[in-house]
GULO-923131 format. One record per atom (N, C-alpha, C): x, y, z; residue in three letters. Coordinates in steps of 0.1 Angstrom, whole numbers, plus 5000, padded with zeros to 4 digits. Layout:
N
XYZALA;...
END
This chain:
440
500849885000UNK;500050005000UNK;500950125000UNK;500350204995UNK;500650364999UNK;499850475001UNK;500350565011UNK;499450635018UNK;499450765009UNK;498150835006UNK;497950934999UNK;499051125004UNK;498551085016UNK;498551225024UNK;500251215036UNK;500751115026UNK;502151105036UNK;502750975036UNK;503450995049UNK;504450855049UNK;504150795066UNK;503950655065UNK;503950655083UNK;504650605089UNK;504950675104UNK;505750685112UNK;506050525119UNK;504650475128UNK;505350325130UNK;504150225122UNK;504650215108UNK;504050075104UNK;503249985107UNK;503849955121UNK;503649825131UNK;502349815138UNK;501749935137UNK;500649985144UNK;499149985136UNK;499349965123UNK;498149915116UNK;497649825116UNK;496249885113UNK;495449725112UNK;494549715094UNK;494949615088UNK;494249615077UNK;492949515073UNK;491849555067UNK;490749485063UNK;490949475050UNK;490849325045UNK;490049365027UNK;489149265027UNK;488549345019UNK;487049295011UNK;487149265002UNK;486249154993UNK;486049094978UNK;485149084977UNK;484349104965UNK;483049104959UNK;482049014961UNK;481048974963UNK;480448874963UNK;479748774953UNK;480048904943UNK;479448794932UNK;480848744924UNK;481048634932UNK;481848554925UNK;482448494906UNK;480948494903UNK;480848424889UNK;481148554883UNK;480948674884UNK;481048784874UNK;482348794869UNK;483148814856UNK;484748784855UNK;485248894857UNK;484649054860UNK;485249144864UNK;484949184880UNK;483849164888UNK;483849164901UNK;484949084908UNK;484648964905UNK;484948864907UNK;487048914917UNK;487448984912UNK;488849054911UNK;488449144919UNK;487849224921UNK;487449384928UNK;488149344947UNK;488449434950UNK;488749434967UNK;488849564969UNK;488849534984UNK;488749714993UNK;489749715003UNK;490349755005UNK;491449745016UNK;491049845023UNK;491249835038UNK;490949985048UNK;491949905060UNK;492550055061UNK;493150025077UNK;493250125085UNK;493350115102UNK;492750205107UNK;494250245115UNK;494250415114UNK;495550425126UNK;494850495134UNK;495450575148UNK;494950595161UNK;494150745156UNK;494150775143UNK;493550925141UNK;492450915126UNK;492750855120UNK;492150845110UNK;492150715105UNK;491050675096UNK;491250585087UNK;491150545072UNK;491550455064UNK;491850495053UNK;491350385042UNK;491250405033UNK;490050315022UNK;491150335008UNK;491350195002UNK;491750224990UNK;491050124980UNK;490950084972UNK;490249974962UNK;490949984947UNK;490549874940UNK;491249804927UNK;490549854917UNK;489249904917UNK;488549944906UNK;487450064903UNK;487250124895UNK;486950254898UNK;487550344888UNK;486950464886UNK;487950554881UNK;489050634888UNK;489450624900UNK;490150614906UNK;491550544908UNK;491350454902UNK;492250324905UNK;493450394901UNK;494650314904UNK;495850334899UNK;496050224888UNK;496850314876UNK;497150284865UNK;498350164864UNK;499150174877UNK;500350074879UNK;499849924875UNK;498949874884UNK;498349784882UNK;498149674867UNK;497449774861UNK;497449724849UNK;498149744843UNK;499149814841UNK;500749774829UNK;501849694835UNK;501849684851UNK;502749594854UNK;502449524866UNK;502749394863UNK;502749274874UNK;503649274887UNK;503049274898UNK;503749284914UNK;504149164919UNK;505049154928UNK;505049024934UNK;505949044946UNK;505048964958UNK;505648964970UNK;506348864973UNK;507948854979UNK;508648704982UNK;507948704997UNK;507948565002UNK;508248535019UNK;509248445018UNK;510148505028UNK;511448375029UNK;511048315042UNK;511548205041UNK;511748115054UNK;512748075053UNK;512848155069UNK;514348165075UNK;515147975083UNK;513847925082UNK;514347785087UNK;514747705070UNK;514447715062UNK;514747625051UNK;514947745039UNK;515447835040UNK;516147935033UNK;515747975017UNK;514147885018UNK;513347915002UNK;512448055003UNK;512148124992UNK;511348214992UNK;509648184986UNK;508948164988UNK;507648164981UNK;507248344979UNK;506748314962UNK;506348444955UNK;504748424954UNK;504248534957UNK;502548594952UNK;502448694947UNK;501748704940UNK;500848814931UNK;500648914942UNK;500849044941UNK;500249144947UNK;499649274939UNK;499349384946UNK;498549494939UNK;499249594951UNK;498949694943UNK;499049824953UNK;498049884953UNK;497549944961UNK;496150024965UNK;496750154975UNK;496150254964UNK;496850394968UNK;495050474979UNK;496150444993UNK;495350455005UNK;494550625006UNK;493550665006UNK;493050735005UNK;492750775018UNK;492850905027UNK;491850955044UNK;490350925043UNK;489850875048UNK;488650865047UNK;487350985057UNK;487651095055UNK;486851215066UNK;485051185069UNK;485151205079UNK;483551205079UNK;482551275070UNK;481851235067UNK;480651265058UNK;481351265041UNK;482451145044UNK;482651105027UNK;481851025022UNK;482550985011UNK;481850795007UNK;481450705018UNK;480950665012UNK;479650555021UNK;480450425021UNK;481850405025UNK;482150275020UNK;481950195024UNK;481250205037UNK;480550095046UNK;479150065041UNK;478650125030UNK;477250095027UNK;477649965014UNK;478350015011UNK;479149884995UNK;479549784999UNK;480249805012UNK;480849635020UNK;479949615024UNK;478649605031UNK;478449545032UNK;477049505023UNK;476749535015UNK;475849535000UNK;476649414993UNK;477949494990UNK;478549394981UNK;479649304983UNK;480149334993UNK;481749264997UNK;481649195005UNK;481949095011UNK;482548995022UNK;483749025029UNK;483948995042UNK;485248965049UNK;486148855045UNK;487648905040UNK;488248825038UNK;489048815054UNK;489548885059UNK;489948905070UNK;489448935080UNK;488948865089UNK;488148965100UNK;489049025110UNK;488649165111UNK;489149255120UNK;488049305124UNK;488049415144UNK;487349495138UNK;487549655134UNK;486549665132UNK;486349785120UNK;485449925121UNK;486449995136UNK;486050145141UNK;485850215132UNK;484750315126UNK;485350405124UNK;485250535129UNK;485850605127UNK;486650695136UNK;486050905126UNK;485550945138UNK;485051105130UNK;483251105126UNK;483350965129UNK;481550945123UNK;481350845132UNK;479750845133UNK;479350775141UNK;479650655142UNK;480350555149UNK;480550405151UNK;479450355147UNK;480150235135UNK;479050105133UNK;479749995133UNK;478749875136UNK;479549755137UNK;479849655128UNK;481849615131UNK;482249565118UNK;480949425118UNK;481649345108UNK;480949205105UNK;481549115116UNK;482249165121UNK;482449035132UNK;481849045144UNK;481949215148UNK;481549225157UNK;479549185160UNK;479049275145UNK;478049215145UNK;477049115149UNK;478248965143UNK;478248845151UNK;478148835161UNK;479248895171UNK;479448805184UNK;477748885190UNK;477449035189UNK;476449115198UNK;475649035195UNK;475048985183UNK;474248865184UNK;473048935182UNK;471648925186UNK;470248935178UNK;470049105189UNK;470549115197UNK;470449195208UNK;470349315205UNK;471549295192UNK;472049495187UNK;471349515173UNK;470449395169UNK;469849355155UNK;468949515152UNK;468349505165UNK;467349645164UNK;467649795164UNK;469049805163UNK;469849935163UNK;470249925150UNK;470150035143UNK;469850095131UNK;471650155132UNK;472750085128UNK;473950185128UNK;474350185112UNK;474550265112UNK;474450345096UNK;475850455099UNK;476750435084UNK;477850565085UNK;476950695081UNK;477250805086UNK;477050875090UNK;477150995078UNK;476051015065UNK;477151045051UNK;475551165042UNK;476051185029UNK;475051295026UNK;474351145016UNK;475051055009UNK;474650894998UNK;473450785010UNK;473650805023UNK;472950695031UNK;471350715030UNK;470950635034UNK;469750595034UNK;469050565046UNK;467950605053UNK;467650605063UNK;468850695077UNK;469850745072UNK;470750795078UNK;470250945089UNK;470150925105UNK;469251015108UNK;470151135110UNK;471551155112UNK;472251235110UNK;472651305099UNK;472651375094UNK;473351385079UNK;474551465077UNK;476051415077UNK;477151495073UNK;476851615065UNK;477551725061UNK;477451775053UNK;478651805048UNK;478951675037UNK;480351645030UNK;480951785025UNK;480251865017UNK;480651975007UNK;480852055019UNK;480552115033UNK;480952205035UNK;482152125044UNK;482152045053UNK;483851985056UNK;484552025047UNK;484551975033UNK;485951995021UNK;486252125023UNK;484752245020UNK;485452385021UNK;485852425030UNK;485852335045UNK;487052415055UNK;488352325052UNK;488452225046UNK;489552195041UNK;490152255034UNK;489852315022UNK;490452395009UNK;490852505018UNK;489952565029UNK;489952725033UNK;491552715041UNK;491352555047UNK;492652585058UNK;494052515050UNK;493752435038UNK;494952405035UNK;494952345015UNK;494152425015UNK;493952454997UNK;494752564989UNK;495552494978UNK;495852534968UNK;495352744968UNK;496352844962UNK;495852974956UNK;493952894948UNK;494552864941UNK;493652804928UNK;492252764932UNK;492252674942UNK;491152614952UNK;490652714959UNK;491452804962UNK;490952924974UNK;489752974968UNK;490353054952UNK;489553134943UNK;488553064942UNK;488552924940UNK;487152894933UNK;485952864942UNK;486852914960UNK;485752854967UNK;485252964970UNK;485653094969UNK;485653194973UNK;484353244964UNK;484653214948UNK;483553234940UNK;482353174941UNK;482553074942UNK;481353004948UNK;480453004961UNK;481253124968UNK;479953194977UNK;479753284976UNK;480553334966UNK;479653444962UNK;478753444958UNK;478953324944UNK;477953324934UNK;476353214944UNK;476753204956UNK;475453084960UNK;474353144963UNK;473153154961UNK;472353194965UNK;471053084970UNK;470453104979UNK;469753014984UNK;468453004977UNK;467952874973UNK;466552884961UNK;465752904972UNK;465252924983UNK;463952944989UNK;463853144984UNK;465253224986UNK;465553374986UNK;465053404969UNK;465453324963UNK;465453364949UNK;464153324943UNK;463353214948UNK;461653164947UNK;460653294955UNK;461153344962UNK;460653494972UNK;461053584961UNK;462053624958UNK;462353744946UNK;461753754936UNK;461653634932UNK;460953584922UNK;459353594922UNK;458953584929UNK;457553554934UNK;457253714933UNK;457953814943UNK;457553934947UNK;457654004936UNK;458653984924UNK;458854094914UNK;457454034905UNK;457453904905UNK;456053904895UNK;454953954900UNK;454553954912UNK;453554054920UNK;453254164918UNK;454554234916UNK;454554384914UNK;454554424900UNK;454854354892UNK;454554334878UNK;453054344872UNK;452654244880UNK;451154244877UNK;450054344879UNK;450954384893UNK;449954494899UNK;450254644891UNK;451554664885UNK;451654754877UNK;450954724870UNK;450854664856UNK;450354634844UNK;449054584842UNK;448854524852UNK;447754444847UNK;447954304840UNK;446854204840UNK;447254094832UNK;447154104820UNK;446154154816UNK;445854244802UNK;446354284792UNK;447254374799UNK;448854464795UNK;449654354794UNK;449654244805UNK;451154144797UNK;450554054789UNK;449254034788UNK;449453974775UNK;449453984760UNK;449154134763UNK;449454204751UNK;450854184749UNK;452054204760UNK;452754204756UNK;453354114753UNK;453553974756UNK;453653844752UNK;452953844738UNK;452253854733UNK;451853844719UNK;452153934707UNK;452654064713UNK;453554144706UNK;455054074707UNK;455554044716UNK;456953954714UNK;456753854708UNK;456053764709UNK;455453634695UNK;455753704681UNK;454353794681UNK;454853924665UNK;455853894664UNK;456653964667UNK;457954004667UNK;459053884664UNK;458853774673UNK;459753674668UNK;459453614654UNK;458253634652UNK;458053544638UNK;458253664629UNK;458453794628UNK;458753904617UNK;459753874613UNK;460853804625UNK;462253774620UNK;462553694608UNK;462053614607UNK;461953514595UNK;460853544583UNK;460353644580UNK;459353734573UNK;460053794565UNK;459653844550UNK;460053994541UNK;459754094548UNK;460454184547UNK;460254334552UNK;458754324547UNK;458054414556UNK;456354374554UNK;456154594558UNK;455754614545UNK;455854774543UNK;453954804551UNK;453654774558UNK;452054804563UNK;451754944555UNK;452555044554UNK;451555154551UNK;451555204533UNK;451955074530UNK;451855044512UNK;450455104509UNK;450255164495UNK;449255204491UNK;448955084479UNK;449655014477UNK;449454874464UNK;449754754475UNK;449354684467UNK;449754514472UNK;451154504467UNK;451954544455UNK;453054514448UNK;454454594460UNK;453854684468UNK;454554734472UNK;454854734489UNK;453754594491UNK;453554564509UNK;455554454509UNK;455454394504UNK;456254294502UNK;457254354486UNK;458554434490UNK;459254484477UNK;459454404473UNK;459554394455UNK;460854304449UNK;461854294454UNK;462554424454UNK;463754464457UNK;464454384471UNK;463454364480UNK;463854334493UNK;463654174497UNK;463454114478UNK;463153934476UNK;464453934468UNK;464753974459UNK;465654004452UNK;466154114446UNK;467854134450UNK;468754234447UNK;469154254432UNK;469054454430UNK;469154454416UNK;470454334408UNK;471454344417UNK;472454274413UNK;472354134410UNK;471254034419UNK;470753914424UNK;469953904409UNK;469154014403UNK;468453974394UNK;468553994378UNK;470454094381UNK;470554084369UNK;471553964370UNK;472053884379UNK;472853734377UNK;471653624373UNK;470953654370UNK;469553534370UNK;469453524357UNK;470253644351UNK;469653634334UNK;470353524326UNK;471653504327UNK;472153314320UNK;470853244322UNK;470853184336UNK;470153034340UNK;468853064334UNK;468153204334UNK;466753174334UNK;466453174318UNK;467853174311UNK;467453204296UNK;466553034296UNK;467052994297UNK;466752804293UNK;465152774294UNK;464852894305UNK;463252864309UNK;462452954302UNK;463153084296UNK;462453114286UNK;462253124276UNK;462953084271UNK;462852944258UNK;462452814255UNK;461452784269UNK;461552674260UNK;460652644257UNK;460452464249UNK;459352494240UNK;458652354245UNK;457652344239UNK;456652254243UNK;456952144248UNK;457852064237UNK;458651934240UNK;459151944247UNK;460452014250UNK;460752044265UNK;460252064276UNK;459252094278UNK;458452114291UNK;457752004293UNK;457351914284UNK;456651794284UNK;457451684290UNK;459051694283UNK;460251594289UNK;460251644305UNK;460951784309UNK;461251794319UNK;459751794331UNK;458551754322UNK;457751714338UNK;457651554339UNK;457851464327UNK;458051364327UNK;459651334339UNK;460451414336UNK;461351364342UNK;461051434362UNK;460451544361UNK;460051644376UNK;461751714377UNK;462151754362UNK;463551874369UNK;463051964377UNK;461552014377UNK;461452134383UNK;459752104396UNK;459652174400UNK;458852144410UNK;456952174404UNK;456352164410UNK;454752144398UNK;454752304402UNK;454852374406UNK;454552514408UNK;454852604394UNK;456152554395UNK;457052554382UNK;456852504373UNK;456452434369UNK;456152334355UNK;454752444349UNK;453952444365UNK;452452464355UNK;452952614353UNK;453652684358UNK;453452844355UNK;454152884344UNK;455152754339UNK;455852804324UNK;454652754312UNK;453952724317UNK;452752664304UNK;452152804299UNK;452352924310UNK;451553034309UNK;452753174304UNK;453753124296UNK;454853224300UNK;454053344291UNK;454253474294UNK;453853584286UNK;454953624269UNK;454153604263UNK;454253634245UNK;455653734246UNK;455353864256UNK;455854004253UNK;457053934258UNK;458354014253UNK;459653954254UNK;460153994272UNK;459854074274UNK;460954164287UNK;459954044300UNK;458354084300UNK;457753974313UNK;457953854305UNK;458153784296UNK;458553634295UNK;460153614302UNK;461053744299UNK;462053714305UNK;462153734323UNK;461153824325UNK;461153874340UNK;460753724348UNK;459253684345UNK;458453564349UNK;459853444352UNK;460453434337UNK;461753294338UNK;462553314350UNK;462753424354UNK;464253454361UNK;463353464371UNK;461853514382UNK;461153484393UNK;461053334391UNK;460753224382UNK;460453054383UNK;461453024385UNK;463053054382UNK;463952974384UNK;464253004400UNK;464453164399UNK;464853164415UNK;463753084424UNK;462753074424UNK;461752994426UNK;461752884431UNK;462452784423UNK;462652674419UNK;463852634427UNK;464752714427UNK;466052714434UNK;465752724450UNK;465052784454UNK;464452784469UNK;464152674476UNK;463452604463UNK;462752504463UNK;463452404468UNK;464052364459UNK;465352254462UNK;466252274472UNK;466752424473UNK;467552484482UNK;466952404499UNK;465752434502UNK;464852354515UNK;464952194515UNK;464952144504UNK;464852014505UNK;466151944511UNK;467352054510UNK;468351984519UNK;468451954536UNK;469451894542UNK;468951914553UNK;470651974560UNK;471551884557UNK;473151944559UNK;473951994544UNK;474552034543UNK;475252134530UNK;476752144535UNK;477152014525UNK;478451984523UNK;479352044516UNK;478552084506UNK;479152134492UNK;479552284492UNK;480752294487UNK;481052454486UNK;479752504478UNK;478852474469UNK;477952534456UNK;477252414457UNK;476352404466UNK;475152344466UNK;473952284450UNK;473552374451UNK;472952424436UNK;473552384423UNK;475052324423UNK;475752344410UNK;476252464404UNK;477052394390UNK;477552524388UNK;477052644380UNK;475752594376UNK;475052684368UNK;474652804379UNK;474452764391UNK;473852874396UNK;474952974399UNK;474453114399UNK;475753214402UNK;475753244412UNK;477253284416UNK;478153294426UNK;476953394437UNK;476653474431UNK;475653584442UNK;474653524448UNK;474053434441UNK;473053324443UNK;473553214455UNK;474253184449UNK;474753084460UNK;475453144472UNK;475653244473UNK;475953304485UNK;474853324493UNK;473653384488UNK;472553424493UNK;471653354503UNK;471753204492UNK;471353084497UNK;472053074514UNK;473353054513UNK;474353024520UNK;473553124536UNK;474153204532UNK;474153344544UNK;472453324547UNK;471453384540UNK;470553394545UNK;469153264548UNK;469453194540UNK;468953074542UNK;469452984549UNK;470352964556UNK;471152824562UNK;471552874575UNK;471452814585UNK;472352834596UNK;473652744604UNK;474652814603UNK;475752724611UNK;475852634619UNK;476352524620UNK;476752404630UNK;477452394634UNK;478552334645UNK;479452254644UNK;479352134647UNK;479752064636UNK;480151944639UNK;481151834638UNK;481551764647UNK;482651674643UNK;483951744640UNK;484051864640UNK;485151914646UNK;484952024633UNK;483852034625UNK;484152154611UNK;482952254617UNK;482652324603UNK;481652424606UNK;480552424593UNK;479652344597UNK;478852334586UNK;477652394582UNK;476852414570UNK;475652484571UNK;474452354570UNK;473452404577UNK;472052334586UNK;471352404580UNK;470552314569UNK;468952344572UNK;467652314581UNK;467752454589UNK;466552404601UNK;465352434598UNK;464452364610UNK;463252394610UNK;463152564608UNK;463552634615UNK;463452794612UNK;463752854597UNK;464752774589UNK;465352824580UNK;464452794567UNK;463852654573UNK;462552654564UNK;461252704562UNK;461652754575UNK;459552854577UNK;460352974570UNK;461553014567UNK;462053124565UNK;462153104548UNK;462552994543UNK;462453004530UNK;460752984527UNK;460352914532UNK;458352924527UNK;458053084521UNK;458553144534UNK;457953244536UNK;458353364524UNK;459553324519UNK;459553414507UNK;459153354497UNK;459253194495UNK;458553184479UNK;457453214479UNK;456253194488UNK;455353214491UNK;455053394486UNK;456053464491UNK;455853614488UNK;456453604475UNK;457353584465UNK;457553574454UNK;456453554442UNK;455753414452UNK;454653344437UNK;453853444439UNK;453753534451UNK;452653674447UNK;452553744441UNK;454453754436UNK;454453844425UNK;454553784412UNK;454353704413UNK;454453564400UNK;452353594396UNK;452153534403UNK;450653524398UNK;449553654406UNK;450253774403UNK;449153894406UNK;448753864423UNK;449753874427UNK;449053884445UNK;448153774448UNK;448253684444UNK;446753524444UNK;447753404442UNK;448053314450UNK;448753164452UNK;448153074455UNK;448152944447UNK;448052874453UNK;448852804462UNK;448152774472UNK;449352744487UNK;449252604490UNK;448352504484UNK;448652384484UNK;449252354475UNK;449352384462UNK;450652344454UNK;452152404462UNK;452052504465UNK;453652514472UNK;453552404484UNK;452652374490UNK;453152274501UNK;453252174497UNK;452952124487UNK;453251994482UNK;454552004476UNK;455152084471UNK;456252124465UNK;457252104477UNK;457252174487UNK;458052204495UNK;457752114511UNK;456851964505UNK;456451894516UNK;456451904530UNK;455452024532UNK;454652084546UNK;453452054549UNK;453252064560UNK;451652004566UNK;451152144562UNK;449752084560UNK;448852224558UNK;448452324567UNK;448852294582UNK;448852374588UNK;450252484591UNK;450952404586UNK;452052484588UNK;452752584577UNK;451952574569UNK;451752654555UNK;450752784560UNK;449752744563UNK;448952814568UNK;449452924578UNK;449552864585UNK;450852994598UNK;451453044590UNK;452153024579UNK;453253124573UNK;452353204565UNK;451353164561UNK;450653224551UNK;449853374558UNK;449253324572UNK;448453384581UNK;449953534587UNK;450853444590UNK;452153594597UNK;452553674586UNK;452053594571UNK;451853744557UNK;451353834561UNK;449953794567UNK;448753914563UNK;448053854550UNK;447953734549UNK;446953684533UNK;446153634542UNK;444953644530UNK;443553654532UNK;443553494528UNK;442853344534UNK;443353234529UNK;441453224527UNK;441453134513UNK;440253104511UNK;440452974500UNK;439052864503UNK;439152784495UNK;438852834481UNK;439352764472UNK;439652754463UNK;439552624453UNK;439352574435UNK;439552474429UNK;441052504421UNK;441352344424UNK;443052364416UNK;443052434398UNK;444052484400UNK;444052554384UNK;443952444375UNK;444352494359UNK;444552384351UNK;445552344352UNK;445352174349UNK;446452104345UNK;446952044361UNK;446052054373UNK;446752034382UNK;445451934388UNK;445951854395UNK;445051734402UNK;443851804411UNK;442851754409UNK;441651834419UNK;440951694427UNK;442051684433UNK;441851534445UNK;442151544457UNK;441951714460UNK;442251814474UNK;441551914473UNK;441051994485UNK;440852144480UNK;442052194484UNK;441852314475UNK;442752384474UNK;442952494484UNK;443852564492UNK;443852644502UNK;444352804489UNK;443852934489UNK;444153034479UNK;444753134490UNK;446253164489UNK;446253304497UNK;446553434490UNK;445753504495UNK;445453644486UNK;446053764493UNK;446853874489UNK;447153974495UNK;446854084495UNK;445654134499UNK;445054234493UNK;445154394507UNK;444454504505UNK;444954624516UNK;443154644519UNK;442754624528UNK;444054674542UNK;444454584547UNK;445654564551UNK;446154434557UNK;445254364571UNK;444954234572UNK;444654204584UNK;445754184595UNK;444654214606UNK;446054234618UNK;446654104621UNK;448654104624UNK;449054014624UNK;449053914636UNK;448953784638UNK;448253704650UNK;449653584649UNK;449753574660UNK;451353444663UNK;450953334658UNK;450953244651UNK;450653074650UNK;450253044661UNK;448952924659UNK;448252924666UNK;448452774672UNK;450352714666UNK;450952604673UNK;450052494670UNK;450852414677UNK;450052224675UNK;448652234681UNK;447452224670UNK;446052224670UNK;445952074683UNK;445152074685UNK;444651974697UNK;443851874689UNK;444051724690UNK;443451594685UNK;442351574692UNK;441451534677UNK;439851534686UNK;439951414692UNK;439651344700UNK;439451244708UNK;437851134698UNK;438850994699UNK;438250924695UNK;437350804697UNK;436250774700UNK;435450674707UNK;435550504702UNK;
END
């Protein structure tokens, strides 16, 4: 053995216990022991297993000789070292584990010393049925039925206070400053919301709780202009897409405005683009400048589209390389939010990032089809529950009304229509996970 807290003076004067596990058959119990031995002031506990343990053990093999002095041979055993630990009052319970789980290999007995006396296993024995009815229990904050209770944490801190480290000092020091008692802070707590109420009223905070709702959900919204005299001008272009954003759109969207019958026939046979997109190129306008305006709003469209259907974004250029550099930045920055993981920094598409892309194609197709959407074709596009379309639809300010699917589109649903029209209706928070009717 070796003693944690020093070296000792006469050897000769210990007394040592160990313990072994009881469950024999287990292949790793089976090994486990407790060594404790007691000097005239303290006593001390060490064991084989644990996160504690010493490391010696297992890289190298011990062994003890005994010679005999009458026939001059040595016999060798296997030993261990067990790095002896003080055992202070109101520590570990190691009297609750021996006797739960350990046996006497050695009987001694087994004072201990700073806590209440209980009796070893031998002594147990000899008192016989007499002391059966006394409840002796170590004396700890882990016991159980324990009618005294140590209070381990604060012993240590007059230990650290009287013979702790600079380092130890500070952190105990901080730590009372920073303690405060939860019955003081459940009273503070209590009394400031009192006075709260009695200022305001309930009335007043729930107004104001529902203006902070507003508020949270504007964050993921187009700039929303309320005192617009047009519908074209509640929700800008400008503020969906940048003049710069829209003159990089003119390559990709040439393909969409050109094309011709056959081609649109192939690419819905094949689904390159989403049904939103398919049916609105059936309708491209004759005049050259809105056929080319329309192509370059369906592709950025389209790109959104897909852009959501990811979930992690690996790729420096997501999109490919057709899409331009501004574009795919846009994507990036205002669509995606950061992660880390696994030691990089990746972009996440979240749940927010998707109520946040809805929420502009949604304002886009308004400027695609005259302020009037269909909103179950985009949620089918962009695979959303209809209620959760609906909330994005509703934190617009669109007016939502049933509706029949346009042409060319399946009428095996009703249709949900959101309309943007002035004067805006007032804006109301999602009205969250509707409640399941109950079933008989």
């Amino acid at each position: 053995v070796r003693f944690a807290n020093g070296k000792l003076q006469r050897p000769d004067s210990l007394r040592f216990t160990v313990y072994r596990n009881r469950d024999m058959a287990h292949p790793r119990k089976k090994h486990r022991r407790i060594l404790v031995s007691e000097t005239e002031r303290l006593c001390y506990v060490g064991h084989n297993f644990g996160s504690e343990v010493m490391k010696c053990n297992s890289l190298c093999r011990y062994f003890v000789g005994v010679l005999d002095k009458d026939s001059g041979q040595m016999e060798v055993y296997n030993a261990e070292i067990f790095n002896m630990q003080p055992l202070l009052s109101g520590g570990r319970c190691w009297e609750s584990q021996l006797l739960c789980c350990f046996v006497l290999l050695i009987p001694a007995l087994f004072p201990w010393r700073g806590a209440r006396t209980i009796l070893s296993l031998e002594r147990a024995g000899r008192e016989g049925r007499a002391q059966e009815s006394q409840q002796w229990v170590l004396c700890c904050a882990g016991c159980t039925g324990c009618s005294e209770v140590c209070l381990c944490a604060v012993q240590m801190d007059l230990c650290i206070e009287a013979f702790g480290t600079s380092k130890q000092k500070r952190a105990l020091s901080s730590r009372r400053m920073n303690a405060v008692g939860s019955d003081i802070v459940s009273t503070a707590v209590t009394k400031a919301a009192a006075n709260v109420i009695d200022a305001k009223g309930v009335t007043a905070l729930v107004q104001d709780v529902a203006q902070d709702d507003v508020q949270n959900i504007s964050a993921f919204l187009p700039p929303c202009h309320e005192d617009a005299d047009r519908p074209e001008h509640v929700y800008r272009f400008e503020d969906i897409l940048s003049a710069a954003e829209y003159e990089a759109l003119r390559v990709p969207a040439a393909t969409l405005a050109s094309i011709t019958t056959e081609e649109l026939a192939k690419r819905a046979e094949e689904r390159s683009h989403c049904s939103f997109v398919l049916e609105e190129l059936k309708f491209l306008p004759t005049d050259e400048k809105s056929r080319d305006h329309k192509a370059r709003c369906l592709w950025f469209l389209d790109t959104l589209i897909k852009f959501s259907q990811m979930k992690v974004i690996k790729k420096k250029h997501p999109m490919g390389p057709e899409c331009p550099h501004i574009i795919s930045k846009k994507l990036m920055k205002n669509f995606s939010s950061l992660t880390y993981n696994n030691g990089s920094i990746q972009n996440l598409i979240s749940a927010s990032m998707k109520a946040k892309i809805t929420a502009y194609v949604i304002a886009l197709a308004l400027h695609i089809n005259n302020f009037q959407t269909d909103l179950t074709v985009l949620q089918n596009d962009m695979k959303l529950q209809e209620s959760r379309i609906l909330d994005i639809a509703k934190a617009l300010r669109l007016r939502v009304s049933k509706g029949k699917a346009g042409p060319g589109l399946e009428n095996d649903q009703s249709h949900k229509l959101g309309t943007l029209s002035l004067p805006l209706p007032p804006q109301k928070a999602p009205e969250g996970q509707r409640k399941r009717r109950k079933m008989n």
